[in-house]
One Martini backbone bead per residue (centre of mass of N, CA, C, O) as a GRO file, in nm:
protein
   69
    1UNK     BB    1   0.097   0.034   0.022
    2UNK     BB    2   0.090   0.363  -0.010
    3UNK     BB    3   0.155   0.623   0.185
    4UNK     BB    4  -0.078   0.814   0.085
    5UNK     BB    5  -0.311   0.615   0.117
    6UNK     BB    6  -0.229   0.523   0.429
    7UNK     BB    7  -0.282   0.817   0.516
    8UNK     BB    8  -0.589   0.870   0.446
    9UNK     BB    9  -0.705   0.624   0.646
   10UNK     BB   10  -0.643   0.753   0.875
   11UNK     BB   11  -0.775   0.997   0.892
   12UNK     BB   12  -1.037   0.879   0.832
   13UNK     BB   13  -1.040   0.705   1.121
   14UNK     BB   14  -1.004   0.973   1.310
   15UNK     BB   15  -1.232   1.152   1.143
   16UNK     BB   16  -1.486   0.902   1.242
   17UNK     BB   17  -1.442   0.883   1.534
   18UNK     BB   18  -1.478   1.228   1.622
   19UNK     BB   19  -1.814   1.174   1.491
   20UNK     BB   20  -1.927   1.022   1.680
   21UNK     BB   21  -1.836   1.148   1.975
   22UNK     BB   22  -1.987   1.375   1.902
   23UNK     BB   23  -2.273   1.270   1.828
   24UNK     BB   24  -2.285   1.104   2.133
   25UNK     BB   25  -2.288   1.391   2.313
   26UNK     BB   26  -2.513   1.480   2.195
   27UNK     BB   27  -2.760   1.266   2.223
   28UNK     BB   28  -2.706   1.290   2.517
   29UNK     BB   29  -2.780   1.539   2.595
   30UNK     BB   30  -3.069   1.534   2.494
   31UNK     BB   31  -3.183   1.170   2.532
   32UNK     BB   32  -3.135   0.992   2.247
   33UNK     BB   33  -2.989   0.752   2.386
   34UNK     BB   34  -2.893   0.456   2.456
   35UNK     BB   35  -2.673   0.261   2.638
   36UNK     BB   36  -2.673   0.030   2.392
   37UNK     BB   37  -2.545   0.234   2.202
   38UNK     BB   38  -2.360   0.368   2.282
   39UNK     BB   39  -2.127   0.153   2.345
   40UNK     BB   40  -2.143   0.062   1.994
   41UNK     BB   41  -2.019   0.393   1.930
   42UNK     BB   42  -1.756   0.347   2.086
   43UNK     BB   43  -1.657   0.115   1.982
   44UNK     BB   44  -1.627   0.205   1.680
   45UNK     BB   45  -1.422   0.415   1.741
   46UNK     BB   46  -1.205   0.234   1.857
   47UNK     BB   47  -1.165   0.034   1.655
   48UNK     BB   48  -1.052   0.235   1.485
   49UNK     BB   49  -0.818   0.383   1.596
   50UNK     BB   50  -0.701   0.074   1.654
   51UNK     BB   51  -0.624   0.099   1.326
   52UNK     BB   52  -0.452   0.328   1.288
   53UNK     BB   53  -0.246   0.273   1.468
   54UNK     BB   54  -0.159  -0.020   1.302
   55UNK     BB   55  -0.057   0.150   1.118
   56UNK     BB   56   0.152   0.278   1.189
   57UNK     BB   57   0.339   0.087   1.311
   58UNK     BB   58   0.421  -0.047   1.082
   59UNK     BB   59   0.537   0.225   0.952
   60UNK     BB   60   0.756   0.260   1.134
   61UNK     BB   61   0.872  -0.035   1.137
   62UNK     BB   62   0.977   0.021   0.881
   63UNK     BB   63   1.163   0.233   0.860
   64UNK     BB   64   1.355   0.153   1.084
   65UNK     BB   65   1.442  -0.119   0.929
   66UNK     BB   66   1.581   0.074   0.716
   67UNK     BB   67   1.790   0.237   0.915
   68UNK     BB   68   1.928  -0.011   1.072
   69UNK     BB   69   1.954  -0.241   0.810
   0.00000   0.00000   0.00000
């Protein structure tokens, strides 16, 4: 994968975990989501993030092998 596309997916891994948490907020406040709602985006919310994490991890660890070997 180039690393222009793996920038992309992560990015957008960060900004779709951060507009859950955002719409999950809104909800909460207003009183319109249940707590098993609420728990299944905040999981999918964490799964992103770490997709996202575990990009980066190859990402450097790629780096790193070729400066170090």
């Amino acid at each position: 994968m180039s690393q222009f596309t793996q920038k992309e997916q992560v990015l957008d891994l960060v900004v779709d975990s951060a507009e859950i948490v955002r719409m999950l907020g809104r909800s909460i406040e207003k009183g319109k989501i249940d707590p098993a709602s609420a728990m299944t985006n905040l999981a999918s919310a964490l799964r992103k993030l770490e997709t996202a994490t575990e990009y980066l991890r190859r990402r450097w660890k790629n780096i790193f092998r070729t400066l170090y070997w």
